[in-house]
DSSP file (Angstrom, degrees, kcal/mol; ACC not computed):
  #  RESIDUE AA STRUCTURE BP1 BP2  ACC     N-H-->O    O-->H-N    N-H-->O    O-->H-N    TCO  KAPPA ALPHA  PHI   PSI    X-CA   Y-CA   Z-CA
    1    1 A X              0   0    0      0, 0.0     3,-0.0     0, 0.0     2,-0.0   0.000 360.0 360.0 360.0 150.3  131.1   97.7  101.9
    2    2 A X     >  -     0   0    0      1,-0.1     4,-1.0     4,-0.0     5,-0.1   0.004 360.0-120.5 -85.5-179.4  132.8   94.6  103.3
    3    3 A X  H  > S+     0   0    0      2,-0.1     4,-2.5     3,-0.1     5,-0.4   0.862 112.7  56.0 -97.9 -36.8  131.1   91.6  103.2
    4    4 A X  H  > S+     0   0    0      2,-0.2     4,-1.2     1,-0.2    -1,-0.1   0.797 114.0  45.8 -39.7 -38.1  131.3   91.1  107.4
    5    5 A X  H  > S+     0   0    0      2,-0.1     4,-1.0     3,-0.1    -1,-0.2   0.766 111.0  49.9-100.2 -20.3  129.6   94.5  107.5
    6    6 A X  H >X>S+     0   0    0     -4,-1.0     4,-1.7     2,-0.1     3,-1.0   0.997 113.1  50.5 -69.8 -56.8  126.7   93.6  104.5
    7    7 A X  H >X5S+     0   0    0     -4,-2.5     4,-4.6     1,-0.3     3,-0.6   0.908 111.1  46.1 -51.4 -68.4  125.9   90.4  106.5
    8    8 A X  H 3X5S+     0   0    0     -4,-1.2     4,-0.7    -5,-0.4    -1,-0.3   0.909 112.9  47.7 -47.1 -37.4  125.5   92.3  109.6
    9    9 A X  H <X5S+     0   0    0     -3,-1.0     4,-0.8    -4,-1.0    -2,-0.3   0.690 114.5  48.7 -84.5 -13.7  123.3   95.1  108.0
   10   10 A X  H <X5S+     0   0    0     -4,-1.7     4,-2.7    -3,-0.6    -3,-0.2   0.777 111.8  49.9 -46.9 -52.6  121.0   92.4  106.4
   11   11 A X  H  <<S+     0   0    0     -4,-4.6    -2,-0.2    -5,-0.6    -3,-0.1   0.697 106.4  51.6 -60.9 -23.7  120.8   90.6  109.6
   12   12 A X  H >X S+     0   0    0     -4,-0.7     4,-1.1    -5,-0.3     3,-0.8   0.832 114.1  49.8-100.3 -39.8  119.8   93.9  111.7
   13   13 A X  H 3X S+     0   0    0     -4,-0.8     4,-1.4     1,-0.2    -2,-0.2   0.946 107.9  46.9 -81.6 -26.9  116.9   94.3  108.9
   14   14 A X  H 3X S+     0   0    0     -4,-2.7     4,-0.7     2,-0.2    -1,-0.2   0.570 112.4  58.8 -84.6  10.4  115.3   90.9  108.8
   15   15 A X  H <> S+     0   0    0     -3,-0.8     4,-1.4     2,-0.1    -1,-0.2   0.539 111.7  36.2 -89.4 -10.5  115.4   91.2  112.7
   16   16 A X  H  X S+     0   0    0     -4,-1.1     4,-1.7     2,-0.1     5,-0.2   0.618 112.2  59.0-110.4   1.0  113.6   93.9  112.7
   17   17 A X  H  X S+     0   0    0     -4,-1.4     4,-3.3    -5,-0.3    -3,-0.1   0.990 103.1  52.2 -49.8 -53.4  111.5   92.8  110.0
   18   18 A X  H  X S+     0   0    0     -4,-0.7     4,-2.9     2,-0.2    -1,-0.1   0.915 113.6  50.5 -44.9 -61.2  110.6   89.8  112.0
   19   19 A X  H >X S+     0   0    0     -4,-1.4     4,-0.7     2,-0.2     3,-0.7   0.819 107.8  49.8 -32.1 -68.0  109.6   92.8  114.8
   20   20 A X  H >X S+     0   0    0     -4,-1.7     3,-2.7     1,-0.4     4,-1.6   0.881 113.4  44.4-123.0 -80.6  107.6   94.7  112.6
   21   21 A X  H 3X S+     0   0    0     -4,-3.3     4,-2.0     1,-0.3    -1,-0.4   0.849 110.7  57.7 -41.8 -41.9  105.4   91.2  111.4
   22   22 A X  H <X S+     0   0    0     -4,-2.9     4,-1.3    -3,-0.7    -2,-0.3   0.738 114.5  37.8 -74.3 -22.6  105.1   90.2  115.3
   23   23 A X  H <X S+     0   0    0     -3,-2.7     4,-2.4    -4,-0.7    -1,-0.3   0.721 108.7  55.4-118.8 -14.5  103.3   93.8  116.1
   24   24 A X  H  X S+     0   0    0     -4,-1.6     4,-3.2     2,-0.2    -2,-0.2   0.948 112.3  46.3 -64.4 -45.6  101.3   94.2  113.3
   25   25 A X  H  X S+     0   0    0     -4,-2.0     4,-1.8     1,-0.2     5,-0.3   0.961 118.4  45.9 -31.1 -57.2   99.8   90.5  114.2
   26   26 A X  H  X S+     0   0    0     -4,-1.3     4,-2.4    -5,-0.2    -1,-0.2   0.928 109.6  51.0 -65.3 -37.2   99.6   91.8  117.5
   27   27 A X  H  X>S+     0   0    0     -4,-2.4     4,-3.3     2,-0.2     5,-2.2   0.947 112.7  47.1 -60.5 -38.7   98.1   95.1  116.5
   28   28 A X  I >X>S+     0   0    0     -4,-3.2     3,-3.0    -5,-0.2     4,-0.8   0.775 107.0  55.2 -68.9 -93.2   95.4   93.4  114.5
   29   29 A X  I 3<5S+     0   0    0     -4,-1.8    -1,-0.2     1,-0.3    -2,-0.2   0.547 109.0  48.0 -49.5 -24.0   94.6   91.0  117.1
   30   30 A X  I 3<5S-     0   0    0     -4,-2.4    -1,-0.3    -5,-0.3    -2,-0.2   0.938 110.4-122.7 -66.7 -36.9   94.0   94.0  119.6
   31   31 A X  I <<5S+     0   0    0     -4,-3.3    -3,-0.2    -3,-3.0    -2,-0.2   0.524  82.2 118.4  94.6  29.8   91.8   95.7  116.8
   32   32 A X  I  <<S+     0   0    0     -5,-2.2     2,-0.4    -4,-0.8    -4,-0.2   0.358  86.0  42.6 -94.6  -0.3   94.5   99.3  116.8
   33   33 A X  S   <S-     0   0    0     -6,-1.4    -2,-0.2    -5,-0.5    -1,-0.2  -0.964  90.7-143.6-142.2 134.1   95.0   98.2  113.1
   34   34 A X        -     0   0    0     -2,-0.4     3,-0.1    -3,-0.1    20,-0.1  -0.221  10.1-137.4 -77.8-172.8   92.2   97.1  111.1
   35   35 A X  S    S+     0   0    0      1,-0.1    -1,-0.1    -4,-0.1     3,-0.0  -0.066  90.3  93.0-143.8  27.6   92.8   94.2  108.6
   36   36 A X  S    S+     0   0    0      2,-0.0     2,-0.3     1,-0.0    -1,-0.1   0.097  90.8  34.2 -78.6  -3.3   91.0   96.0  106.2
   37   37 A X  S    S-     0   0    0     17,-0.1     2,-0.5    -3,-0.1    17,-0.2  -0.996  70.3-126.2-149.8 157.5   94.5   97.6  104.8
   38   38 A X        -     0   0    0     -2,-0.3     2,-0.8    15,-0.1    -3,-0.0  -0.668  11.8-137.4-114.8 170.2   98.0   96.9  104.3
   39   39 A X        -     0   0    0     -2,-0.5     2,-0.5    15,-0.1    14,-0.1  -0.965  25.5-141.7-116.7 143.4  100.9   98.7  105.5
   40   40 A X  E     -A   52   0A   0     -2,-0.8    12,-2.5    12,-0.6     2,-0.4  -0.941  19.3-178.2-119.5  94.2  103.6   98.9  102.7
   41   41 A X  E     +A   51   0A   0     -2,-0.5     2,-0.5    10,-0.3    10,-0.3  -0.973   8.1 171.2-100.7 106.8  107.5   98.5  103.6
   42   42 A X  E     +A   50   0A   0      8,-3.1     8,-2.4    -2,-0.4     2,-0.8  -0.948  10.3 167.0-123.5 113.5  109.9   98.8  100.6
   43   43 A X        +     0   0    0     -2,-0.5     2,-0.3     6,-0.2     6,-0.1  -0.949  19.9 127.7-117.6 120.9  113.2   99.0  102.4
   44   44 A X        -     0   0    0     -2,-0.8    27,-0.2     1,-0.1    23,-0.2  -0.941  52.5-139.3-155.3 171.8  116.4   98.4   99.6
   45   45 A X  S    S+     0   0    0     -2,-0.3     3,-0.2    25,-0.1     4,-0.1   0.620 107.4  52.0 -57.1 -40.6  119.7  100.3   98.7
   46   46 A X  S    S+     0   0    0      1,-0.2    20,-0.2     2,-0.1     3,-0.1   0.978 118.6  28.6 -72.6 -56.0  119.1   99.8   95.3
   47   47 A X  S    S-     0   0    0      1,-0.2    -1,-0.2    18,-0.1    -2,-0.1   0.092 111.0-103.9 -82.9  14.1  115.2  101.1   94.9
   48   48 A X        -     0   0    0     -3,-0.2     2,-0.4    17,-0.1    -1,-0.2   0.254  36.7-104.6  57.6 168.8  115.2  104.0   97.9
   49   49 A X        +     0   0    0     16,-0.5     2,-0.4    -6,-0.1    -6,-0.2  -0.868  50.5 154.5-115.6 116.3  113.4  103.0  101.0
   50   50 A X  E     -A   42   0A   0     -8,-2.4    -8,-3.1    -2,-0.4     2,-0.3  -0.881  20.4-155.3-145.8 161.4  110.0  104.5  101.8
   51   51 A X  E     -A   41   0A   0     -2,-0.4   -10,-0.3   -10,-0.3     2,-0.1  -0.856   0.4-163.3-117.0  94.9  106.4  103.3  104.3
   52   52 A X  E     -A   40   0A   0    -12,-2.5   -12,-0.6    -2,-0.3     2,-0.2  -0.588  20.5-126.8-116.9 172.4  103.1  104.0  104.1
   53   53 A X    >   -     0   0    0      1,-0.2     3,-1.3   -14,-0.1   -15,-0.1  -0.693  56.0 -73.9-117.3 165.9  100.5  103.4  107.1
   54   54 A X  T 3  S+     0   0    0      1,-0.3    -1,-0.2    -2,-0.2   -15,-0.1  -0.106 122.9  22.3 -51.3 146.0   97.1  101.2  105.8
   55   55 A X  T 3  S+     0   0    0      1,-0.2     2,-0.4   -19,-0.1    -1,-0.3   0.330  88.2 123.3  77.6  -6.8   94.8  103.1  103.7
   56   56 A X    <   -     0   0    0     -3,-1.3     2,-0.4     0, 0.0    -1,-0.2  -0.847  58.5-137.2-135.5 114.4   97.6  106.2  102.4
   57   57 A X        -     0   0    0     -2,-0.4     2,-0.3    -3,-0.1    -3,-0.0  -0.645  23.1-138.2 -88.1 114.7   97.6  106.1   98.4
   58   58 A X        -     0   0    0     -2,-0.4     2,-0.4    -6,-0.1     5,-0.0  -0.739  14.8-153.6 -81.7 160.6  101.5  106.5   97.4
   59   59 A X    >   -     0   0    0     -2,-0.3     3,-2.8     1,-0.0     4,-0.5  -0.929  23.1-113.0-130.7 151.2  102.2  108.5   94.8
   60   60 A X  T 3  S+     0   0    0     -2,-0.4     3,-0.3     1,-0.2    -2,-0.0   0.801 114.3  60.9 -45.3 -18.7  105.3  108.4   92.4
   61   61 A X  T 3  S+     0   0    0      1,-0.2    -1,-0.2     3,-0.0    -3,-0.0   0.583 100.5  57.9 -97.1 -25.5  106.7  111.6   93.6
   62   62 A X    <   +     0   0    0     -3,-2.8     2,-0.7     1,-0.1    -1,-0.2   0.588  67.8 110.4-104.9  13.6  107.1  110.1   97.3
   63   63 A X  S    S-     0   0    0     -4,-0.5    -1,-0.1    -3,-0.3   -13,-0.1  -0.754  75.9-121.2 -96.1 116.7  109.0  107.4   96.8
   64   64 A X        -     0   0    0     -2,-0.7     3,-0.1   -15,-0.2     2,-0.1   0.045  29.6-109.6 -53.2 149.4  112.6  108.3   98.4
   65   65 A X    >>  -     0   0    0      1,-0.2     3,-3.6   -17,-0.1     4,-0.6  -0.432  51.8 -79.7 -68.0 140.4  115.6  108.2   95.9
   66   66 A X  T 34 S+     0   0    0      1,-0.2    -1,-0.2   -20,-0.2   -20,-0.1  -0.016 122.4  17.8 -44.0 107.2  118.2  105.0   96.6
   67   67 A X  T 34 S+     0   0    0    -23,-0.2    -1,-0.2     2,-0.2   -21,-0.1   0.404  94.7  98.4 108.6  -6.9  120.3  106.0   99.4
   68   68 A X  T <4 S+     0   0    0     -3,-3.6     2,-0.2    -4,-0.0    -2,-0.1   0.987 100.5  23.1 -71.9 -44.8  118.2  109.2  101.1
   69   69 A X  S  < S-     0   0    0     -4,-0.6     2,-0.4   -24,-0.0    -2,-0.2  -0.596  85.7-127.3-106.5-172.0  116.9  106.8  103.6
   70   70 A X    >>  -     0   0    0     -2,-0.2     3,-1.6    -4,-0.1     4,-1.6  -0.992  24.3-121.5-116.1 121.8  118.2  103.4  104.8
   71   71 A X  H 3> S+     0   0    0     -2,-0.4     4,-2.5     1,-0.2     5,-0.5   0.847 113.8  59.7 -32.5 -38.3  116.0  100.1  104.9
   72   72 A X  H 34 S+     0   0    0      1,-0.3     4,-0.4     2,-0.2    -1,-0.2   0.829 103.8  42.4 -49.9 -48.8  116.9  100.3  108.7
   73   73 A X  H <> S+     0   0    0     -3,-1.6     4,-3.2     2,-0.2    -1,-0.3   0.837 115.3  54.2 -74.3 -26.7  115.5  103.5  109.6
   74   74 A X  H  X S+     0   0    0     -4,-1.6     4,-2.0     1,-0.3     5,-0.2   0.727 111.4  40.2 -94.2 -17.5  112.5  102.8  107.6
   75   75 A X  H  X S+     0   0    0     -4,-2.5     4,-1.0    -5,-0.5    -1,-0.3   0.750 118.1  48.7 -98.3 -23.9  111.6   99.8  109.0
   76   76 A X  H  > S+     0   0    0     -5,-0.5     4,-3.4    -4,-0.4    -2,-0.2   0.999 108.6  54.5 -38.9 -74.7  112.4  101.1  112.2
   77   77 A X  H  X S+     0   0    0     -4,-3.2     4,-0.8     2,-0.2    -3,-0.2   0.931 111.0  41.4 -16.1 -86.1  110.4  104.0  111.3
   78   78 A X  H >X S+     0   0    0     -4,-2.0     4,-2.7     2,-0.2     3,-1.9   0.994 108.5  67.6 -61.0 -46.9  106.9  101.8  110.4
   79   79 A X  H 3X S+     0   0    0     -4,-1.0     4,-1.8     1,-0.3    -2,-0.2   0.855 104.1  41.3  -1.1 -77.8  108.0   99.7  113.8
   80   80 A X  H 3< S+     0   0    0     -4,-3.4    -1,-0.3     1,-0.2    -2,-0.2   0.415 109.3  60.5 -55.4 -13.8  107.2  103.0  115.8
   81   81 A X  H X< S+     0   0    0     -3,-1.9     3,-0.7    -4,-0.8    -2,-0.3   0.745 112.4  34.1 165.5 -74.1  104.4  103.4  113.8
   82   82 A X  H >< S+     0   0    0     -4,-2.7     3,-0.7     1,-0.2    -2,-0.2   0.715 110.9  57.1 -67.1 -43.3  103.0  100.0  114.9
   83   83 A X  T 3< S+     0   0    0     -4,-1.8    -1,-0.2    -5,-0.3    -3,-0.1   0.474  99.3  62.0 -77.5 -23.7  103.9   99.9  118.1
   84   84 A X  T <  S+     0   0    0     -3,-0.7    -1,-0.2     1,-0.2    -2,-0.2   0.217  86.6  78.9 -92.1   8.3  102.1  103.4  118.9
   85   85 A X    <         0   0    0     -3,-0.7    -1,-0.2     1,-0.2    -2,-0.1   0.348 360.0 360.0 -80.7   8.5   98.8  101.9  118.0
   86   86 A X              0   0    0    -54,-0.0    -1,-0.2   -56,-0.0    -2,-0.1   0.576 360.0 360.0-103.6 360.0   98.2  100.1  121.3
């Protein structure tokens, strides 16, 4: 990958990172997410990319292999996630 095209795909996940902190805030402050759990984002290339919703035990066996998903969709992914609690 070029360096023009990592920059961009870095950029695209800590904007929606940013998203993804701004509606869980909001979700807690409605009370559609308790603050009694955390929600769990591991978006990388390197370590596979995986989510879990508050309260949901991971297990070794569900954490995706480097490359099946992309940090993008998976924060994308818990995004929709968040965003459908309201």
């Amino acid at each position: 990958m070029n360096a023009r095209q990592a920059t961009w795909d870095v950029n695209r996940c800590f904007k929606l990172a940013d998203r993804l902190v701004l509606s869980v805030d909001r979700a807690r402050r409605s009370h559609a997410l308790s603050s009694g759990g955390f929600l769990m984002v591991t978006a990388s290339e390197f370590y596979g990319s995986f989510w879990h919703k508050p309260g949901e035990v991971p297990t070794e066996g569900e954490r995706e292999a480097p490359g099946t998903k992309s940090p993008h969709l998976v924060l994308s992914e818990a995004l929709r996630w968040v965003n459908g609690l309201r």
